[in-house]
C-alpha positions, 0 to 999 in steps of 0.5 A, spaced: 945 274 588 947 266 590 941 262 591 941 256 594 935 251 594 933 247 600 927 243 603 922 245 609 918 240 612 914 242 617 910 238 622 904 237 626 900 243 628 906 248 625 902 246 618 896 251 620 901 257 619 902 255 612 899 257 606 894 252 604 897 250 598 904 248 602 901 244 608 901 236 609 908 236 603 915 238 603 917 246 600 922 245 596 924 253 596 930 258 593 934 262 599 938 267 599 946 263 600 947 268 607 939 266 609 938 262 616 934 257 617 929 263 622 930 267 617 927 262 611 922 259 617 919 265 619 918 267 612 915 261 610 910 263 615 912 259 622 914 264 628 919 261 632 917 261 639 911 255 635 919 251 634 921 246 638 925 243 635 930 244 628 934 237 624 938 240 618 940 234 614 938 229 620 942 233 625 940 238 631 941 245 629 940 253 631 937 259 628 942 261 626 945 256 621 947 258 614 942 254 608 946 250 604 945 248 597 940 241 597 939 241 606 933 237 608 931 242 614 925 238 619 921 243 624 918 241 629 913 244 634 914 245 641 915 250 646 920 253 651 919 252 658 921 258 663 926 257 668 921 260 674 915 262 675 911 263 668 910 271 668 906 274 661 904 279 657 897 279 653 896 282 647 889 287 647 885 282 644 886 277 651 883 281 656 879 275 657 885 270 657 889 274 662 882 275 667 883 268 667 890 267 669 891 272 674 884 268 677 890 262 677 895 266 681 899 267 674 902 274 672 900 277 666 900 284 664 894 286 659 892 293 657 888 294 651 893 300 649 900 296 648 902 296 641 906 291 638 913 295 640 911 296 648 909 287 649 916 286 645 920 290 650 915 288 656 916 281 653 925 283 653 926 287 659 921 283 664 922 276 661 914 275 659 912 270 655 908 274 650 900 271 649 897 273 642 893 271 636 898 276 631 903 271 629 907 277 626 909 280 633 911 273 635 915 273 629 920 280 632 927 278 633 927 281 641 921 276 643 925 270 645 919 266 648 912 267 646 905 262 645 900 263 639 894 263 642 889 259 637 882 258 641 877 264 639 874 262 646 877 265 653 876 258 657 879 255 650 885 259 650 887 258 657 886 250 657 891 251 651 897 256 655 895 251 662 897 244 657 902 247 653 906 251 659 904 246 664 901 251 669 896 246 674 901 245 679 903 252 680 896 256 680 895 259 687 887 261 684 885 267 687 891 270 690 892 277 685 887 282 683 883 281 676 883 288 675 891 291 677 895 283 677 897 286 685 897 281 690 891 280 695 892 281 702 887 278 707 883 283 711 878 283 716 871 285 716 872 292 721 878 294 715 874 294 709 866 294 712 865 301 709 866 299 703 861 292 703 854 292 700 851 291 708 848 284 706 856 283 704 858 285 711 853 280 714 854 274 711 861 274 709 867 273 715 874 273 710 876 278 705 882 279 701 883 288 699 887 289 693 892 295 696 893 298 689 886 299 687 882 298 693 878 293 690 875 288 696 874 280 694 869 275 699 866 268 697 860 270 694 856 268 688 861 270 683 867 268 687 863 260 686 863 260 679 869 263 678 871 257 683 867 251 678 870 255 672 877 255 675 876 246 677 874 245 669 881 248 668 885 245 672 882 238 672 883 240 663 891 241 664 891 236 669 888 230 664 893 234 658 899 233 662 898 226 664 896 223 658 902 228 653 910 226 652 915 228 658 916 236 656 923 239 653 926 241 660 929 249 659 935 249 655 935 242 652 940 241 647 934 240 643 931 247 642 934 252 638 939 256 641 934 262 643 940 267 645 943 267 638 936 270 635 937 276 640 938 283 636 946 286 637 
């Protein structure tokens, strides 16, 4: 087969993705003549919901583009930002992170039984940004928008998806149910007073039921902590979002054409 040779320079944080020997320096690699730029991206080890950007030779370019011999291709990293309301999907080591984000009022589908195949297609057919820590689910062709968590920590890790998909002034905190992901309605004490501990029922006037599961939320103590830690977060992204570069609008000519990458 015709091999062509072509030149990788990755940037910032996409180095981390990198084999050890091959960060911080341009990857002077042989291609196959048909290989694209995804192709040669991913099998260097960057999945491409990490990039925001591609340079062949000094010029935008798409996923798709055909190696060539001698090509310089810059890649930068980046995100692609929804075009409404972020809704995601969580891999099954995120149980915490997706607990905190529906704590924000974000949906965020988690079950600790989804496999790789069950997220990508949650991910295809409900517009889902995919959340993990396996690079090599974010790397599937059906997956168009996705974000590899990097924190060990769930408060770390949502700090990281609020920055990077600019989630503060969007949270409706409290708003979903942290077990079910539905929305909470507001109820009266005489609606769910059966179901209260009795100091519940005495100290407390406003609660919000979920109708799906049943469960019964109120302003107690663990609401209070929940409150601080959500504060903590959210002051954290604001003080990102302030001090970063203006974010690539969706469907800024900048950003790989995503739809090119679609399976057939």
């Amino acid at each position: 087969m015709a091999m062509v040779t072509a030149t990788f320079r990755f940037h910032a944080e996409l180095n981390t993705f990198l084999s050890s020997d091959r960060r911080g320096r341009d990857v002077r690699v042989e291609c196959a003549r048909a290989a694209t730029t995804k192709h040669m991206v991913e099998a260097l080890g960057v999945p491409h919901t990490e990039v925001g950007l591609l340079l062949v030779n000094g010029v935008a370019a798409s996923f798709t583009r055909l190696l060539a011999e001698g090509d310089l291709v810059d890649i930068f990293p980046g995100s692609r930002l929804p075009e409404g309301p972020p809704r995601f999907v969580a891999d099954a080591h995120l149980g915490g992170l997706a607990r905190l984000l529906r704590m924000a009022g974000f949906d965020t589908l988690y079950d600790n039984g989804y496999d790789d195949a069950e997220i990508a297609a949650i991910s295809a057919s409900q517009d889902r940004i995919v959340l993990t820590r396996d690079r090599d689910l974010l790397i599937r062709k059906d997956i168009m928008v996705g974000c590899y968590v990097r924190p060990l920590k769930a408060e770390e890790q949502a700090q990281q998806v609020f920055s990077r998909y600019r989630l503060a002034p969007q949270s409706h905190p409290f708003s979903l149910c942290l077990a079910c992901n539905r929305p909470l309605r507001s109820v009266d004490r005489s609606g769910v007073e059966d179901s209260l501990p009795p100091r519940v029922a005495e100290l407390y006037r406003e609660f919000r039921r979920c109708d799906l599961c049943g469960r019964v939320y109120w302003k107690g103590s663990h609401w209070q902590r929940m409150d601080a830690l959500l504060k903590r977060l959210l002051n954290a992204a604001d003080a990102d979002d302030a001090g970063a570069a203006p974010a690539t609008a969706p469907g800024n000519a900048s950003f790989p054409p995503w739809q090119d990458t679609r399976p057939s």
